[in-house]
VMD Tcl script that draws the C-alpha trace (Angstrom):
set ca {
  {-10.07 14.80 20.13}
  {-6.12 16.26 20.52}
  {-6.67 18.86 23.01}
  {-3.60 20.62 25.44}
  {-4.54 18.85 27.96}
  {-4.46 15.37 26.73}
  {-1.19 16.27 25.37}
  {0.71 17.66 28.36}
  {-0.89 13.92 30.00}
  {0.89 11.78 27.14}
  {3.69 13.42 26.90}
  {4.26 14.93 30.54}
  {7.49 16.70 30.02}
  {6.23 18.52 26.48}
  {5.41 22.21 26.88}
  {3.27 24.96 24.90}
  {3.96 28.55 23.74}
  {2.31 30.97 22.01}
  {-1.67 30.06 20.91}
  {-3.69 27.19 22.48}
  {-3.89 24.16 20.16}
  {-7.39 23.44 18.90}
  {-9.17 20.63 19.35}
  {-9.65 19.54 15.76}
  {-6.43 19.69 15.14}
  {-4.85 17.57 12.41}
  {-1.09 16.77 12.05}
  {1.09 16.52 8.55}
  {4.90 16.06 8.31}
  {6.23 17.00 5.09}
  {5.78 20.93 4.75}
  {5.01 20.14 1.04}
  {1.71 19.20 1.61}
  {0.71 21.13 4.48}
  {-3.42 22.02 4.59}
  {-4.27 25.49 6.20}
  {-4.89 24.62 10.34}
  {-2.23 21.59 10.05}
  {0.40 20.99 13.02}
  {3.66 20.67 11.25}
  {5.64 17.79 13.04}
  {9.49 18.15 12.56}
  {10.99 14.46 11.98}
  {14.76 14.08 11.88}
  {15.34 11.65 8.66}
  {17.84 9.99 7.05}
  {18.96 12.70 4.44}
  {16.48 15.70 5.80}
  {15.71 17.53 9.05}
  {11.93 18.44 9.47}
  {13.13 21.54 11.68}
  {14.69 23.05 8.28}
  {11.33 23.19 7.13}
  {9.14 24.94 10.06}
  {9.17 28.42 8.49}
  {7.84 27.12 5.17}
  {5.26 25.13 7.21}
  {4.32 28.05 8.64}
  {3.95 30.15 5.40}
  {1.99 27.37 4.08}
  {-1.22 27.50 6.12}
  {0.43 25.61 9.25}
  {-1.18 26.56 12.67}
  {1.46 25.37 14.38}
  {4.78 23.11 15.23}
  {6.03 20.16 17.26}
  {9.83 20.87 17.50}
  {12.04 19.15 19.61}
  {13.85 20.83 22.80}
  {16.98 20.96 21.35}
  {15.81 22.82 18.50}
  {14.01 25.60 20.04}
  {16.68 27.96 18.94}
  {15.06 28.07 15.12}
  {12.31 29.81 16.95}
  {13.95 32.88 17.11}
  {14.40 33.35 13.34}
  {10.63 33.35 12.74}
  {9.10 36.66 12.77}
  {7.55 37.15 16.63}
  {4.19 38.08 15.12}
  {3.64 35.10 13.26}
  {4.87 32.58 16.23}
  {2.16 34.96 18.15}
  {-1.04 33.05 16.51}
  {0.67 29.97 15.88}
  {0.52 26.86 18.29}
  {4.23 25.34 19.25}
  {4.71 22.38 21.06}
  {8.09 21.48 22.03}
  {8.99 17.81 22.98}
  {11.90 15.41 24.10}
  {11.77 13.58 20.03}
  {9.01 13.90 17.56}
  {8.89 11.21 16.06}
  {8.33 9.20 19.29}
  {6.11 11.74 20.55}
  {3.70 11.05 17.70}
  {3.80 7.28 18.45}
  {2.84 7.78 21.90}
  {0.14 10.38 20.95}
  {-1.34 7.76 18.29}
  {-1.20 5.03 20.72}
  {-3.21 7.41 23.37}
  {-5.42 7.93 20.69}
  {-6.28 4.12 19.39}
  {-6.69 3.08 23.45}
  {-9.64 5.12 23.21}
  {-11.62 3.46 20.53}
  {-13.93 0.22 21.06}
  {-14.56 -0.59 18.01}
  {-13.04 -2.89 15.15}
  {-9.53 -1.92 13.98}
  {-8.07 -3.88 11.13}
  {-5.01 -3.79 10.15}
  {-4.03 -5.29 6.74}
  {-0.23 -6.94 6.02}
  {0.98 -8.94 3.15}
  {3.96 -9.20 0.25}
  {0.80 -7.90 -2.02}
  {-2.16 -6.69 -2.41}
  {-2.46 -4.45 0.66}
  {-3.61 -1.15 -0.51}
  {-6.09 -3.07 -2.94}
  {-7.50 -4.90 0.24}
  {-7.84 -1.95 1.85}
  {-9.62 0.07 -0.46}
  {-11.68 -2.96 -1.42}
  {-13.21 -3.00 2.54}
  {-13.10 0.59 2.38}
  {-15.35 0.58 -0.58}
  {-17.58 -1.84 0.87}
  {-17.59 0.40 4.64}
  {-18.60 3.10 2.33}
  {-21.88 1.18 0.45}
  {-22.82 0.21 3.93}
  {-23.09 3.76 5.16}
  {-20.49 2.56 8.13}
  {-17.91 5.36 9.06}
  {-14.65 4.52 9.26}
  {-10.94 5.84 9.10}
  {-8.70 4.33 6.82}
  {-4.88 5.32 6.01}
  {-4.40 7.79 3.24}
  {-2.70 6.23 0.03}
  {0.29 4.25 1.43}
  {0.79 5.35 4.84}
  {1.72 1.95 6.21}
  {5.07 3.34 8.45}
  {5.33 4.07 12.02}
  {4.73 7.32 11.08}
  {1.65 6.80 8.53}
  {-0.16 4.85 11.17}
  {0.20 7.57 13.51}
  {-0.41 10.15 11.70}
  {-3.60 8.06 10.39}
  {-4.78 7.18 13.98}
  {-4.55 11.14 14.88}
  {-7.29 11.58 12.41}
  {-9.66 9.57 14.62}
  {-12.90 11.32 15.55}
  {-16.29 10.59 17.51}
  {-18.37 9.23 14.50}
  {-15.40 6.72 13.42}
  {-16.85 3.04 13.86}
  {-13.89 1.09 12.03}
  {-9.84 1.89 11.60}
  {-8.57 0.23 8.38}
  {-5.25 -0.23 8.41}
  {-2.26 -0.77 5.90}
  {0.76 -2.33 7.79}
  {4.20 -2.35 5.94}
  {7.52 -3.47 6.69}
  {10.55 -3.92 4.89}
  {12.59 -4.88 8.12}
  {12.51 -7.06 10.59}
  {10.78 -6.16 13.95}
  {9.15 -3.61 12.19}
  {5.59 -5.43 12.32}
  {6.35 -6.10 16.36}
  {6.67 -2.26 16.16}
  {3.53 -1.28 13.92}
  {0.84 -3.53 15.82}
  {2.10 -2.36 19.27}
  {0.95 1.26 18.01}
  {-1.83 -0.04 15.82}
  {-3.64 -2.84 18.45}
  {-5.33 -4.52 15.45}
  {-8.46 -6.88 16.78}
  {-8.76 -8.17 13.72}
  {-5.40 -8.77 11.21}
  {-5.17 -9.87 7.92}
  {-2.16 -11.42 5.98}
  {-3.05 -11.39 1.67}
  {-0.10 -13.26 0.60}
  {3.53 -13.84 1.73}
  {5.52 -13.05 -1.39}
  {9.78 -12.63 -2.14}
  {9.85 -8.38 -1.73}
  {12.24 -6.57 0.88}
  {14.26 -9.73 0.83}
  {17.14 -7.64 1.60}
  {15.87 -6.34 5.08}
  {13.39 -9.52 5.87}
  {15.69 -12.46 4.47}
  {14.22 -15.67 2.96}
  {10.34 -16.71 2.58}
  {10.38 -18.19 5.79}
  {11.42 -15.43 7.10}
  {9.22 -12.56 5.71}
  {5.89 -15.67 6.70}
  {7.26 -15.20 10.46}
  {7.67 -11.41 10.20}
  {4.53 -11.27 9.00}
  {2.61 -13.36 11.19}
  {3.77 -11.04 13.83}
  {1.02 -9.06 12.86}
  {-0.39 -11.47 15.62}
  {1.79 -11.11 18.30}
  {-0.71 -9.16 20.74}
  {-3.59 -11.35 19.78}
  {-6.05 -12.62 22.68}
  {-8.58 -16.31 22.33}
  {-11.15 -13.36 21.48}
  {-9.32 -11.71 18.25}
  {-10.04 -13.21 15.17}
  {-6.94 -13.65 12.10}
  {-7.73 -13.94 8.57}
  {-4.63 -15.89 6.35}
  {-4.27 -17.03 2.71}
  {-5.53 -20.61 3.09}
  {-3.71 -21.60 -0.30}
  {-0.16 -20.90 1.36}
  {1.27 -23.62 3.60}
  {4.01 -20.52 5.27}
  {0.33 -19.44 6.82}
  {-2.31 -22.21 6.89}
  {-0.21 -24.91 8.03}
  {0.65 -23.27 11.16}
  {-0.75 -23.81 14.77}
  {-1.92 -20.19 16.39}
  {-3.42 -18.98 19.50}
  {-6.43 -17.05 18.13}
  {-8.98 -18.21 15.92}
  {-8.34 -18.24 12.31}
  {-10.17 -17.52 8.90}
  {-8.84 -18.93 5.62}
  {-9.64 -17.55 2.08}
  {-8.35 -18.47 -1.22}
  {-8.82 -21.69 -4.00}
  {-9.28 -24.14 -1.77}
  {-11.98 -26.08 -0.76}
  {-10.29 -26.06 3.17}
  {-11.15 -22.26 2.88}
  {-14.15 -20.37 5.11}
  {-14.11 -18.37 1.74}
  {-13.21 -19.14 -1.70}
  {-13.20 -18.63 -5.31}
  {-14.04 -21.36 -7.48}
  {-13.79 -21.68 -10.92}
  {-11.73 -18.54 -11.99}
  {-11.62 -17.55 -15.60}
  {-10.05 -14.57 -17.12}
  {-11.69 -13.01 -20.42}
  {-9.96 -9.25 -21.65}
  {-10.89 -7.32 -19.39}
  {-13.07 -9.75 -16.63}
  {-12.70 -12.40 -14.11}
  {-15.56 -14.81 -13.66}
  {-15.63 -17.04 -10.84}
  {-18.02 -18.76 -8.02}
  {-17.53 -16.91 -4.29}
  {-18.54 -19.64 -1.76}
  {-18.83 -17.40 1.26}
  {-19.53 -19.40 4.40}
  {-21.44 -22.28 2.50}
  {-23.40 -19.79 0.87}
  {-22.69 -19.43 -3.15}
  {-22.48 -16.34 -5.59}
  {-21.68 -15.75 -8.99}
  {-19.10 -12.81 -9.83}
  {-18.04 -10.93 -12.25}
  {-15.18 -8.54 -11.36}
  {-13.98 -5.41 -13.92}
  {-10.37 -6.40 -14.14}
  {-8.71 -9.54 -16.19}
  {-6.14 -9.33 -12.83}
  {-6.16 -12.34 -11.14}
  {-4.61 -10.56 -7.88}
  {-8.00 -9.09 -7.90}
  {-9.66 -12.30 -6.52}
  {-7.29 -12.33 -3.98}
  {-7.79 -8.82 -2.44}
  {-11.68 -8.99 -2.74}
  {-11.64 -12.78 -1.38}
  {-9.62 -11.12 1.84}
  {-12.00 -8.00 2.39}
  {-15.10 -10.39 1.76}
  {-13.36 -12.27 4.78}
  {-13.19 -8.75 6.58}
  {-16.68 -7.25 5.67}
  {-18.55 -11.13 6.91}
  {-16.29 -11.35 10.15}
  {-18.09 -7.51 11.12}
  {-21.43 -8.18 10.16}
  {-21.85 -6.73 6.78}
  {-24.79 -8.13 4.84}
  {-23.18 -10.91 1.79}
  {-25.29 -9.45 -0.91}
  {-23.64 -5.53 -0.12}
  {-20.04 -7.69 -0.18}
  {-21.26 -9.73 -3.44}
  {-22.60 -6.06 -4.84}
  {-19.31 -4.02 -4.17}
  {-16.62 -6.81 -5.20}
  {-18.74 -6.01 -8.35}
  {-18.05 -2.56 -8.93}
  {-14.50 -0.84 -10.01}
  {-12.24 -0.12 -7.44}
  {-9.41 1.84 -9.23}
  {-6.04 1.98 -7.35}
  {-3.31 4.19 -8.74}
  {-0.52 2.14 -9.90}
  {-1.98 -1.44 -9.86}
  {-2.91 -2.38 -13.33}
  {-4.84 0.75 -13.39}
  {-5.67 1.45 -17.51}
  {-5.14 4.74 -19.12}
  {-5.61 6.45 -22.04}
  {-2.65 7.67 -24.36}
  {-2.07 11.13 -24.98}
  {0.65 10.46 -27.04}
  {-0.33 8.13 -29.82}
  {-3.27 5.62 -30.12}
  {-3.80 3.09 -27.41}
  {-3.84 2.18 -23.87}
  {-0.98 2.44 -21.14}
  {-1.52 -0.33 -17.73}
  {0.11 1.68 -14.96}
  {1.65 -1.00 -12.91}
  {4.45 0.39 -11.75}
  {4.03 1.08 -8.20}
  {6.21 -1.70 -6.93}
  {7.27 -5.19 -8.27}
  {8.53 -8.99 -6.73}
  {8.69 -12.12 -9.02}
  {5.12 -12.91 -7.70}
  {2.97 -9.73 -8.87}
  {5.70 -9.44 -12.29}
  {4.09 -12.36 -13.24}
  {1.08 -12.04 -12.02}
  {0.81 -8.43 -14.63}
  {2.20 -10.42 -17.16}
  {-0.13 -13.25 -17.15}
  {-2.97 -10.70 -17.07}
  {-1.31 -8.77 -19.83}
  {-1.61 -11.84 -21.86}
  {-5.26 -12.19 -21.63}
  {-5.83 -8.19 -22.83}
  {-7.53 -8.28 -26.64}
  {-6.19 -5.30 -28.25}
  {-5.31 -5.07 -32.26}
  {-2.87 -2.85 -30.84}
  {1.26 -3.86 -31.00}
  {1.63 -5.18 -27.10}
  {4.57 -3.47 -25.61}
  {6.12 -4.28 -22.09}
  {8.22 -1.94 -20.21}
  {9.74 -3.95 -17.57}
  {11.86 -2.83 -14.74}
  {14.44 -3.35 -11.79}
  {12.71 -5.68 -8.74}
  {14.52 -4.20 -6.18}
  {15.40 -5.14 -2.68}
  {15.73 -8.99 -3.84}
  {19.28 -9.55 -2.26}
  {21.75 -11.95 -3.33}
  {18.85 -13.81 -5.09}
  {17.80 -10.90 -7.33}
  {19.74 -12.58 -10.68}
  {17.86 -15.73 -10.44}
  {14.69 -14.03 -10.24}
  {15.18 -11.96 -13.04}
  {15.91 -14.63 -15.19}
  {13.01 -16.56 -13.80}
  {10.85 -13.59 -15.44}
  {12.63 -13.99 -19.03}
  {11.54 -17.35 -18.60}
  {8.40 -17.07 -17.91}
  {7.68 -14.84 -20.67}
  {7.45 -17.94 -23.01}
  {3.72 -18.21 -21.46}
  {3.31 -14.90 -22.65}
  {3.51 -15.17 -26.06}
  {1.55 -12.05 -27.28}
  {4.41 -9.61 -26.10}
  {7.02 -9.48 -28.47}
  {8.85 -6.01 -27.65}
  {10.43 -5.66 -24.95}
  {11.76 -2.14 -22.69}
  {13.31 -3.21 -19.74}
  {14.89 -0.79 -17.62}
  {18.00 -0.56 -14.96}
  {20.79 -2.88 -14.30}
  {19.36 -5.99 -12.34}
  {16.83 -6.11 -15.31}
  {19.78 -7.17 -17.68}
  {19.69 -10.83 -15.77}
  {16.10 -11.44 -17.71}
  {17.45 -10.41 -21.06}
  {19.67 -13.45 -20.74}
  {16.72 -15.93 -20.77}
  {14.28 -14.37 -23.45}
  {12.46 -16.85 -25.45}
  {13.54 -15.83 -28.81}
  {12.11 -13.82 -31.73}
  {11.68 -10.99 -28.97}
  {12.63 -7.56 -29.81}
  {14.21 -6.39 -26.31}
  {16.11 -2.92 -25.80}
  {17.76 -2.18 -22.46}
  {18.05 1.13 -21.19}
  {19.40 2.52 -17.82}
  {16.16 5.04 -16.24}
  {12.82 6.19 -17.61}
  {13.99 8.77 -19.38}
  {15.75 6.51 -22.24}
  {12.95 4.39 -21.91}
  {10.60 7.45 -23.01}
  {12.40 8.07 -26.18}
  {12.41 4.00 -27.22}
  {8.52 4.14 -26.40}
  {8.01 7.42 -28.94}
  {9.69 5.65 -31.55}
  {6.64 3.10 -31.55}
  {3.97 4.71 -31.41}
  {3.22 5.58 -35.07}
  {1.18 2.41 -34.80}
  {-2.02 1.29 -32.15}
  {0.04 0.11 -28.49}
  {-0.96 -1.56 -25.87}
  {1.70 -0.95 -23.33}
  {2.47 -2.57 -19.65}
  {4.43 -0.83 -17.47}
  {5.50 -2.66 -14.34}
  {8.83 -2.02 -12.39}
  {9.42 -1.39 -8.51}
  {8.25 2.25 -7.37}
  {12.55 2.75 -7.44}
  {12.99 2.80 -10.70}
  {10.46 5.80 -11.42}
  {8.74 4.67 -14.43}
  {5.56 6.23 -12.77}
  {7.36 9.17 -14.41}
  {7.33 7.65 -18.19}
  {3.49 6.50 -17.50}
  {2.38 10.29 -16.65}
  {3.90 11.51 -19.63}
  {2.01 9.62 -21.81}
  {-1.31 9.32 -20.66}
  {-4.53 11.03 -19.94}
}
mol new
graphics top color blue
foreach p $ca { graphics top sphere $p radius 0.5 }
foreach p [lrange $ca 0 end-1] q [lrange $ca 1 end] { graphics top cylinder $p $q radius 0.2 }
display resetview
């Protein structure tokens, strides 16, 4: 538990006013979403300064601050009654203050903490062993949505409390050093790398580059921790490390595997061969990236002890994550909408598309494709690489795609497709209402930049 105290220890040259902090205290930093009893932690961004925002906090619910010293003077424009029952903690920088705090935090717990890295598929593995944590009755503290930054891990490892047995957690980086960064606050014993993909090229540089970034994930690792890899991917299996290894994945080299894989509408059939031992599973998505995520928290859930028939039982049951190939209902029209649109690289475009494909609807199939951003210099080529690999998706005939970098996969469209280009999601919106005096079935996949998130929640349920 956060307690004065423990603070002043931490962080030796912070200081208090007003009310004690309580020692249940949890900790938010946008003033948006601020829950009654939160401390409001001021971070200094890019474009906005936390310490704008303290008064709102405070209005909010907030029971308190964490300013830093050289903005103590906004004090003195809140009214002195309400600073009177509110907690304020003033330190040398917030943002590294939190770090330290989360770090004090993690040292303190013994057991399992598992942090999860990968071009894709993170957030699915993650709620996938979270799902499975949760059949088992096992608590456990896992990061909220997305929170896979310096400061989402902190903030995630400040939620820790007594009955916590396992920390699950989402690592991401888009630059490098970041993962050095992330697993000195995070002290994974056991870490787990789904796939090495081409996404934040521009910050991480070529494949080789984003493997080695990622495989820091390993850099603290000891004889007795214990790192799970994508056994199909030479950038991770065929690599010598210091620390024992698991594989998962296809092949037959893997500890666990998936053999036989076959995609109906909406199902995946395939044989898990989990440590020699053999199941048959059906899984309630057509997505093949769903083999991979369950393969790598099957890995997880067997290296901690939990039973195979509760990990054969839960990769059974829906797991719905917002964003990933998650179906909806339209409210606008007859049909279904595929929310994929939380980010994109060449790797998981295709990887919708090819699932896409498989879908059985007498509805008109309509994808709305956008930007992959963050591809550098490279980003033409792979956009054309998606027009071409729409010739092995020859159900989709209509075509939205949407931004600039987008145009490069116009350019290599197999032909008799109907293709419209528009600049946001807001054009895209009015070329979707024009079709949908007919049954759709409608893909909508893009990088989380281009906002198309916006075009999906206007049209479904």
């Amino acid at each position: 538990m956060i307690i004065s105290d423990f603070i002043r220890s931490v962080l030796p040259t912070s200081s208090f006013l007003y009310a004690p902090l309580q020692a249940d205290a949890t900790w938010a930093i946008d003033s948006r979403t601020i829950q009654k009893g939160d401390i409001f932690v001021a971070i200094r961004g890019n474009n906005l300064d936390g310490h704008h925002f303290v008064a709102d906090a405070f209005s909010r619910g907030a029971a308190g601050c964490m300013i830093e010293k050289n903005q103590e003077s906004l004090l003195s424009k809140i009214d002195k009654a309400i600073l009177k029952e509110k907690t304020v903690i003033i330190v040398d920088n917030t943002q590294q203050a939190l770090a330290r705090l989360a770090v004090a935090v993690r040292q303190k717990f013994s057991g399992p903490v598992i942090g999860i890295t990968g071009s894709i598929g993170k957030t699915s593995t993650k709620e996938a062993i979270a799902s499975i944590l949760k059949a088992n009755n096992q608590p456990y503290l896992a990061s909220t949505g997305t929170q896979n930054t310096v400061l989402g891990i902190s903030l995630t490892l400040l939620k820790l409390r007594a009955e916590h047995q396992v920390i699950v957690l989402e690592l991401g980086i888009s630059k490098r050093g970041e993962m050095a960064r992330l697993v000195e606050i995070a002290q994974p014993t056991i870490g787990l790398i789904t796939a090495v993909g081409h996404s934040h090229m521009e910050g991480l540089g070529s494949i080789i580059d984003i493997a080695n970034e990622k495989r820091d994930i390993f850099k603290y690792f000891k004889e007795d921790n214990i790192g799970i890899i994508n056994g199909d991917q030479p950038l991770l299996a065929n690599v010598a490390y210091n620390h024992p290894v698991i594989k998962f994945g296809s092949k037959t080299t893997n500890q666990v595997q998936a053999r036989k894989v076959q995609a109906t509408s909406d199902s995946l059939n395939f044989t898990l061969k989990l440590y020699g031992q053999k199941y048959k599973i059906t899984l309630p998505t057509n997505h093949k990236g769903a083999v991979l995520h369950w393969l790598a928290a099957a890995s997880i859930a067997y290296l901690i002890g939990i039973d195979n028939q509760m990990i054969v039982d839960c990769m059974q049951k829906p797991v719905v994550v917002p964003g990933r190939f998650e179906r909806r209902r339209l409210k606008l029209g007859n049909g279904i909408i595929i929310n994929d649109c939380y980010n994109a690289s060449p790797e998981s475009m295709k990887a919708a598309l090819t699932a896409f494909q498989h879908v059985q609807t007498s509805g008109h199939k309509i994808a709305i494709l956008g930007d992959m951003l963050e591809l550098g210099v490279n980003s033409p080529f792979w956009h054309r690489q998606i027009g071409r690999f729409l010739r092995k998706v020859p159900t989709v005939r209509d075509l939205i795609l949407v931004g600039s970098h987008i145009e490069w996969t116009k350019k290599t469209l197999p032909l008799g497709v109907k293709v419209e280009v528009v600049p946001t999601w807001k054009e895209a919106s009015q070329k979707l209402k024009e079709r949908l005096s007919q049954e759709v079935c409608i893909l909508v996949k893009a990088s989380r930049g281009i906002a198309l998130n916006n075009l999906v929640d206007e049209f479904s349920l």
